[in-house]
C-alpha positions in Angstrom: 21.1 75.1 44.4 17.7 73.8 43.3 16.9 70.1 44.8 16.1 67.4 41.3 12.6 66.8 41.4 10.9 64.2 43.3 9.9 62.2 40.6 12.9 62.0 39.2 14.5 60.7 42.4 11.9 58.3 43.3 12.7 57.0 39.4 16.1 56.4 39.5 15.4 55.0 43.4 13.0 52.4 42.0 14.0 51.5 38.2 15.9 48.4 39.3 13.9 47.2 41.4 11.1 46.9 38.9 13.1 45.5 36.4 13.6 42.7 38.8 9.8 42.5 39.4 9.0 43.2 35.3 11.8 40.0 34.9 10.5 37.9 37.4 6.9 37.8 36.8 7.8 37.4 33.0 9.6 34.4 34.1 7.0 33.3 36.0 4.3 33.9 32.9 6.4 32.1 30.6 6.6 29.2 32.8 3.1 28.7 33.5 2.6 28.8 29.8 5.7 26.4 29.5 3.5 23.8 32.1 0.0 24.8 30.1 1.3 23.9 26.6 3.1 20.8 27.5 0.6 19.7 29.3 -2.3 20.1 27.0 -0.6 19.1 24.0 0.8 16.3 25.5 -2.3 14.6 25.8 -2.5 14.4 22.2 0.8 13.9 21.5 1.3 11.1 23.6 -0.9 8.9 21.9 1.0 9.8 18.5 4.1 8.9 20.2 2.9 5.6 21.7 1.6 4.5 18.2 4.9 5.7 16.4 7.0 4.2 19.1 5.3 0.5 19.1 5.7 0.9 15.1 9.0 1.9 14.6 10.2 -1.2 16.7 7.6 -3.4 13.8 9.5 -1.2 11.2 13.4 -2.1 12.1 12.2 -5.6 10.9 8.8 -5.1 8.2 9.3 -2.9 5.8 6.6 -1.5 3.2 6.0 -4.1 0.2 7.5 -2.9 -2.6 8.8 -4.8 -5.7 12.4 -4.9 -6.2 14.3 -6.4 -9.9 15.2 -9.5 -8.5 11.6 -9.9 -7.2 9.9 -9.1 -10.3 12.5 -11.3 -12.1 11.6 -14.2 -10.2 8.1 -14.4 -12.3 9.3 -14.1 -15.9 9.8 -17.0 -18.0 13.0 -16.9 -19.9 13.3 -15.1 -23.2 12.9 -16.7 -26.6 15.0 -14.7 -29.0 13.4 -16.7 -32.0 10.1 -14.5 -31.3 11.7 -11.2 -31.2 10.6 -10.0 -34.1 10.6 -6.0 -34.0 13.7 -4.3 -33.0 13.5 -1.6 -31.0 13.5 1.3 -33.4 10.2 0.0 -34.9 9.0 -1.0 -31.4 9.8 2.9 -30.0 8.2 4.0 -33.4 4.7 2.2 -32.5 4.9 3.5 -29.1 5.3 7.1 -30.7 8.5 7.6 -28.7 10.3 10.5 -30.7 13.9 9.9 -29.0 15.1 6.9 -26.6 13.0 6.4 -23.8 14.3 6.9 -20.7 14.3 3.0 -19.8 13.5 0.5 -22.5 14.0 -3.5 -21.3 12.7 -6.8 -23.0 10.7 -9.6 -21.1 7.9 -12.0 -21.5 4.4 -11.6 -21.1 3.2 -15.5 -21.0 4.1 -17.0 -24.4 4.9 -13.3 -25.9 8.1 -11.3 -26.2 7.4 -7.6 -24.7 9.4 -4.4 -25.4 8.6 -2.0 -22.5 9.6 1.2 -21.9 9.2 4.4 -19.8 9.1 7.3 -21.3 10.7 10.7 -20.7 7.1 11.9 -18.9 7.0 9.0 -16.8 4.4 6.7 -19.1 5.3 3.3 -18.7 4.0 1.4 -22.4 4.6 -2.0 -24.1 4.7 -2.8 -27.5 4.7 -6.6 -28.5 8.1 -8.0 -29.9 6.7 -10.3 -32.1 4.0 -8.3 -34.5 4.6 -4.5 -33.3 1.3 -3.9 -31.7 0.9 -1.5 -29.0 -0.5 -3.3 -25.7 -3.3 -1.1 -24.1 -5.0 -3.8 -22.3 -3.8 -7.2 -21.0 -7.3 -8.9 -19.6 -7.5 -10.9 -16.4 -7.3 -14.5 -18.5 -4.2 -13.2 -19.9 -2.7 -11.6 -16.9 -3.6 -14.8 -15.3 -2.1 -17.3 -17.7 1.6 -15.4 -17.5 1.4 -16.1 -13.8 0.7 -19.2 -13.9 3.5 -20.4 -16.3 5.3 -19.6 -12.9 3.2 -20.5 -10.5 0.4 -23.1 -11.8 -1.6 -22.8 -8.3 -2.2 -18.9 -9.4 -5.6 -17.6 -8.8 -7.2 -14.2 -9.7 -8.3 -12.6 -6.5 -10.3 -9.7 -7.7 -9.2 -6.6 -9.9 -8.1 -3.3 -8.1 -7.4 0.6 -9.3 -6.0 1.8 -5.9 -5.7 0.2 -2.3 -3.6 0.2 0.9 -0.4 -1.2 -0.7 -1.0 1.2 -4.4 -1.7 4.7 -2.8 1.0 6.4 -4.3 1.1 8.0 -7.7 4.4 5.7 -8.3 1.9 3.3 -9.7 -0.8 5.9 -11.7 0.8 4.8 -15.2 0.2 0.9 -14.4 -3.3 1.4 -12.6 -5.9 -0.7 -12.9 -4.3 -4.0 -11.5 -5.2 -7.3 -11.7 -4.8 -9.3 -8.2 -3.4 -12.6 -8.4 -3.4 -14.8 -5.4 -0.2 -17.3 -5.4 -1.8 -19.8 -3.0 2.3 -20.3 -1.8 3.2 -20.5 2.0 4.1 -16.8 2.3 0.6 -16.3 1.0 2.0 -14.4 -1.7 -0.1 -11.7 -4.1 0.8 -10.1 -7.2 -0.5 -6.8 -8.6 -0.3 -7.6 -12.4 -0.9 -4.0 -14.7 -4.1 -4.1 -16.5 -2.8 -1.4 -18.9 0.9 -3.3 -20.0 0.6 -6.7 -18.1 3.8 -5.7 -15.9 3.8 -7.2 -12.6 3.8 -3.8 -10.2 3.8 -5.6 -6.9 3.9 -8.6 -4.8 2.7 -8.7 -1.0 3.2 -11.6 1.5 0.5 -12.5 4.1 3.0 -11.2 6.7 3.9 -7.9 4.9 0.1 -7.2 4.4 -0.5 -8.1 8.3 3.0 -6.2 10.0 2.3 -3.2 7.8 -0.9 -2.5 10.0 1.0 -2.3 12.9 4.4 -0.8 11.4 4.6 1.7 8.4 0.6 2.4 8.3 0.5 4.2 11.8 3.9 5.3 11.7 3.9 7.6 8.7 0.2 7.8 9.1 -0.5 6.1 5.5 -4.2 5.5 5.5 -5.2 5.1 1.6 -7.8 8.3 1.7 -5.4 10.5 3.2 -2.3 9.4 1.7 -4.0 9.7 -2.0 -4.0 13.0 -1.6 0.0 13.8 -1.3 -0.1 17.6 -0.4 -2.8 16.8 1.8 -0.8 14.3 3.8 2.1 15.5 3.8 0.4 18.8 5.6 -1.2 16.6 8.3 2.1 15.4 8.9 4.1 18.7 9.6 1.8 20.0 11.4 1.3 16.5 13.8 5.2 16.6 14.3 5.3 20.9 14.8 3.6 20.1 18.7 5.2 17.0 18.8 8.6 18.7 19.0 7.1 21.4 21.3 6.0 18.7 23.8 9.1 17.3 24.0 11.5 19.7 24.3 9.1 21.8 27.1 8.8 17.9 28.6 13.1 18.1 28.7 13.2 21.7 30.0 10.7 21.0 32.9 12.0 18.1 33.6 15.7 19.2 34.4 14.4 21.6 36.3 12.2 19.3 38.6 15.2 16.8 39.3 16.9 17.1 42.5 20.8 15.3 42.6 21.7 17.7 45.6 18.9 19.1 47.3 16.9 16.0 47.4 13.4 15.9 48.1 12.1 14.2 51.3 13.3 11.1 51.6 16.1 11.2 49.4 14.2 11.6 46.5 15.3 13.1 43.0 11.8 13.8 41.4 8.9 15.4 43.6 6.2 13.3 41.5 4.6 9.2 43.2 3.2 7.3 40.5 2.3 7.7 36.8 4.2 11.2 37.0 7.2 9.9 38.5 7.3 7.0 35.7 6.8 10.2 33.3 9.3 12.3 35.0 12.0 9.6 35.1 11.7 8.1 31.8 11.6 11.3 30.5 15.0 12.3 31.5 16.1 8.7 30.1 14.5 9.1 26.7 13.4 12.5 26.4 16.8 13.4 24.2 16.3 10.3 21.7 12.4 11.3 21.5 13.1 15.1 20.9 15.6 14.1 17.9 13.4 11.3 16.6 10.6 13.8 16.7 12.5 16.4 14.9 14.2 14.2 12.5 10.6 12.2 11.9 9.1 16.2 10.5 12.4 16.7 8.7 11.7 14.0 7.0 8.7 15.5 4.9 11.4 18.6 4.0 9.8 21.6 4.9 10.3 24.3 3.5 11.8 21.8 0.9 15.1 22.8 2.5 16.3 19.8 1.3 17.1 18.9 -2.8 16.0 15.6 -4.6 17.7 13.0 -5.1 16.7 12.0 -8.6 18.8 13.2 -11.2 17.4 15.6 -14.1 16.7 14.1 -17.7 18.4 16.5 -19.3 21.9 15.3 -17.2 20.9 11.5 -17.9 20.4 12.5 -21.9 23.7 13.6 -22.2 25.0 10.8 -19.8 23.4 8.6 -22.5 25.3 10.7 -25.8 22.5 9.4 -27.7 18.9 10.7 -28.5 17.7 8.6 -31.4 14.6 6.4 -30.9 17.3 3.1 -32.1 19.4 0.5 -30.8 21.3 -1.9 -32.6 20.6 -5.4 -31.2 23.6 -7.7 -31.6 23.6 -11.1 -33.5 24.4 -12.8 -30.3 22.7 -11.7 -26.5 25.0 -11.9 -23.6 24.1 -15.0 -22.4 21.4 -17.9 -22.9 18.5 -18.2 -20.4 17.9 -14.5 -20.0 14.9 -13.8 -18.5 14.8 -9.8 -19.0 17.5 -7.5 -21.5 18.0 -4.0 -20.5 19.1 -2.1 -23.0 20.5 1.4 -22.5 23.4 4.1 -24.0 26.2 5.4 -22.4 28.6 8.0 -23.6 27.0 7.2 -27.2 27.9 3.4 -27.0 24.9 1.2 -27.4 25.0 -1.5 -23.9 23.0 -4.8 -22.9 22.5 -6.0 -19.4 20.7 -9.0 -19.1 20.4 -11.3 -16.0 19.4 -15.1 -16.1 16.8 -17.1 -14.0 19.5 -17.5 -10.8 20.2 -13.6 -10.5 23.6 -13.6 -12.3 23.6 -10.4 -14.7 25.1 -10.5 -18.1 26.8 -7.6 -19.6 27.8 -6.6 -23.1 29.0 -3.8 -24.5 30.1 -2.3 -21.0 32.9 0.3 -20.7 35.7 0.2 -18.3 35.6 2.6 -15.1 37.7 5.2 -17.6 35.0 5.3 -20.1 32.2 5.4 -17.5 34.0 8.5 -16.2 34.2 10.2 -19.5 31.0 10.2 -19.8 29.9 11.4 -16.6 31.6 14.5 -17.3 28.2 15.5 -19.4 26.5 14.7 -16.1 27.5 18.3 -15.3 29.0 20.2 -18.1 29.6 23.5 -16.3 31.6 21.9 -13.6 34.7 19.9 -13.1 34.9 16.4 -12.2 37.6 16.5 -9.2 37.7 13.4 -8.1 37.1 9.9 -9.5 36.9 7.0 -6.5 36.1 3.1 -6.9 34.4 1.8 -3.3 35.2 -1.7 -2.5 33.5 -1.5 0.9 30.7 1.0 2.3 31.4 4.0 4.2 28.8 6.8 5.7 27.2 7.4 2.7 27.2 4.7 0.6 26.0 2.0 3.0 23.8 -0.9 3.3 20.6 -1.2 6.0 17.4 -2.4 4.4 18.5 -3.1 1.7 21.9 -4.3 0.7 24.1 -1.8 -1.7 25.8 -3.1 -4.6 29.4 -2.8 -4.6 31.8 -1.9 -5.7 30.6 1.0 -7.4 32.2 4.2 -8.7 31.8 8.1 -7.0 32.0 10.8 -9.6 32.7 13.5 -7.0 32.0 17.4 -8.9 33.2 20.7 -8.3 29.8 22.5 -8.3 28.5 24.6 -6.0 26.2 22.4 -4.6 29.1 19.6 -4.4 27.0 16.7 -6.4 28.1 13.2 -6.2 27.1 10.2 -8.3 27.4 7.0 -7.8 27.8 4.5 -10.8 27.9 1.2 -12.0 31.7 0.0 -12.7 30.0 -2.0 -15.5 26.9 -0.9 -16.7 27.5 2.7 -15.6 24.3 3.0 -14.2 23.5 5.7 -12.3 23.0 4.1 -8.6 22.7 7.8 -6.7 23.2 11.2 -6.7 23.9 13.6 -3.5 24.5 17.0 -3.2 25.3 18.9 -0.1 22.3 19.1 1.3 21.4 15.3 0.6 24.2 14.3 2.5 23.4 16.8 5.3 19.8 14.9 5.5 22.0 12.3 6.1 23.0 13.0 9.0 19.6 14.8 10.4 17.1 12.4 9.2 18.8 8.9 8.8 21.5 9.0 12.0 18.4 10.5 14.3 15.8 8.9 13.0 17.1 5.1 12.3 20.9 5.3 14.0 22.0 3.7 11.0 25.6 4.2 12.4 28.2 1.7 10.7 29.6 0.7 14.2 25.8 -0.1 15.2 25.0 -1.8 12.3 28.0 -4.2 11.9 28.3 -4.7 15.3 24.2 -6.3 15.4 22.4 -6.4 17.6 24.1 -3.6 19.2 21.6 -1.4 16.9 18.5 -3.8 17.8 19.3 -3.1 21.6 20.0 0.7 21.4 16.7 0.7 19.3 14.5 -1.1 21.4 16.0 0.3 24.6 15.1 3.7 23.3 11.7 2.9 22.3 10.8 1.0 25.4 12.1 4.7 27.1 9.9 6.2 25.1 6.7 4.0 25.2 6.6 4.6 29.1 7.2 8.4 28.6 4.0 8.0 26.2 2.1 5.5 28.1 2.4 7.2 31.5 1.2 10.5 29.4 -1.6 9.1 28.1 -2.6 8.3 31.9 -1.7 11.1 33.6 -3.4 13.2 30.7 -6.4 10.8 31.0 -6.6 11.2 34.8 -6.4 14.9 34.2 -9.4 15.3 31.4 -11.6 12.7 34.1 -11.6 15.5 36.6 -14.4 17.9 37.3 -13.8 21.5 35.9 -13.5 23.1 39.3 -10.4 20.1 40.7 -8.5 21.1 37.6 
């Protein structure tokens, strides 16, 4: 019988063997590349880190100005209903609004009754309710003298299109803006719209001074970069992409350097002395909060835009509203004396006036009881069923209070669509509070709970959030620091020591 050939034999002799070498020294390659890339692009990383760290501590307690309604009430004189003088169909006529407008609210501007509206595409306008004019341009004596009925120390401070605290396109409509200066203790300045005389903003001296060293570095919000949105919002994905990179190799590598059995000399768990053993160490600690603040910080910007918005479609809040007309039928008597704004909306095809007075309090009339506010979200969504209808009295995991507080109770119109859409409403203006589909509430969880730990438990139980927060960072800031060192001590060497 004929003997197999020799190479054959020698083949099946040797093939595991070099699987086991082929295995090895791929294992080997991958990590020395493992080492190379953390290494590399944790010298750049780790000053991103260091900067977001430090900021995200100034951020828990500073956030970005922004005007909220009882802010921008705060300024307005009351109303005089004895100048109101154009309804708001021939107001909405002058503004060349062909239907109702998708918010339309009455206030003062100085000694002058206002009408102003947004429209459907976002234009904000004002049309004077005492002759019908359309306001195109409130000058800076004008701007000036409304403020000052307020606040008499008022000063203008310059005039401004776009700056650090007006980057976004939130405020293109209202731009330019004239910039009062309050002269108060918080050092207070209003943004006043050149175009409608709306006040847009107000900053405090410590808002404008935190915000250097909070929400600026941390979402990297520098006015010529951030004025460009698809620009930034680029730079930002693809300074988190590494950033996840480096810290996940920086987890891998370091479980595999630490030693609980077969301790180093000594009786040591790390092999490292110095900066790397501050690295290696505090990396253990923190490296699992930074890898899912990292991750959650890039989810943030929705890549991919696996995430859906949640702003609700005009076409849902028309039919919410059952009426289209450019009209509103303005009662013989408001809700209350000493109103200092009137909001005037529809709901279900009912005309309704919300008002609020001087101290906050708002006035309602015409409002519908939760019943009717639920009827009428049924046009919210047409083509599904509404399956459940819930009143809140007290916050749960999505409907809870952080930064700012939540106003309860409020209604949940929970649907039956695919995407499993929840709004949340007013119980008496039936105002549309939130929406949230599936993926909204999965952000939820990704973005918010590893990002901010906004955890009910944490955040009634304060300052059991502030330690966990600080505690974390402070992990963190040492992982970072002791990077920025070792990375530093690395880049001093001479080519041939490396």
């Amino acid at each position: 019988m004929a003997a197999r050939p020799a190479t054959h034999r020698h083949g099946l002799d040797q093939h595991p063997l070099l699987m086991v070498r082929v295995s090895h020294r791929a294992g080997r390659l991958f990590q020395r590349w493992l080492y190379l890339s953390h290494r590399w692009l944790g010298i750049g990383s780790c000053i991103l880190f260091a900067a977001w760290f430090v900021s995200g501590v100034v951020m828990m307690y500073v956030q970005f100005p922004a005007l909220s309604d009882d802010e921008r009430r705060q300024w307005l004189p009351p109303l005089d209903p004895g100048l109101v003088r154009i309804d708001p169909a021939a107001a909405l006529s002058a503004a060349g609004q062909g239907r109702f407008p998708r918010t339309l609210r009455l206030e003062m501007l100085g000694v002058e009754p206002v009408w102003r509206l947004t429209g459907w595409d976002g234009r904000r306008q004002a049309v004077s309710a005492a002759d019908g004019r359309r306001i195109d341009t409130v000058p800076a004596a004008q701007a000036l003298a409304a403020i000052r009925m307020m606040a008499p120390d008022a000063t203008p401070a310059g005039a401004v299109t776009r700056d650090q605290w007006t980057v976004t396109a939130r405020y293109d409509s209202l731009r330019p803006f004239h910039l009062v200066a309050l002269h108060d203790a918080a050092g207070t300045e209003l943004y006043v719209s050149a175009a409608t005389g709306e006040i847009a903003l107000d900053t405090t001296r410590s808002e404008r001074l935190w915000n250097w060293l909070g929400a600026i570095p941390h979402w990297i919000y520098f006015t010529p970069l951030r004025a460009d949105a698809p620009l930034w919002r680029d730079v930002v994905l693809w300074l988190s992409g590494p950033g996840i990179v480096v810290a996940v190799s920086g987890l891998w590598i370091g479980i595999q350097r630490l030693r609980l059995r077969r301790r180093y000399s000594r009786g040591r768990i790390t092999p490292y002395r110095g900066w790397m053993q501050w690295h290696h160490l505090s990396g253990l600690i923190g490296s699992l909060f930074l890898v899912a603040w990292i991750f959650s910080g890039w989810l943030s910007m929705n890549p991919n835009h696996w995430f859906g918005g949640g702003g609700t479609p005009d076409a849902a809040l028309q039919r919410y509203a059952g009426h289209a007309a450019p009209d509103f039928p303005l009662p013989a008597v408001w809700p209350a004396a000493d109103l200092v704004d009137l909001h005037l909306t529809w709901l279900g095809g009912h005309p309704l006036l919300a008002g609020h007075d001087a101290a906050g309090r708002r006035h309602v009339a015409g409002g519908a009881a939760a019943a009717g506010i639920f009827a009428a979200a049924r046009a919210l969504m047409p083509e599904a069923g509404l399956r459940r209808q819930d009143l809140l009295t007290e916050e749960d995991a999505y409907w809870y209070s952080h930064h700012h507080r939540r106003r309860l109770p409020v209604l949940r119109a929970v649907f039956d669509d695919p995407e499993a859409t929840w709004f949340h409403l007013d119980p008496e203006t039936g105002e549309i509070l939130g929406r949230s589909d599936a993926s909204r509430r999965a952000y939820r969880w990704l973005f918010n709970a590893l990002h901010s730990f906004d955890f009910a438990v944490l955040l009634r139980g304060r300052p059991a959030w502030d330690i966990l927060l600080w505690t974390m960072s402070g992990a963190g800031l040492v992982i970072s620091v002791s990077g920025i060192v070792i990375g530093w001590r690395r880049l001093r060497r001479r080519p041939g020591r490396r």
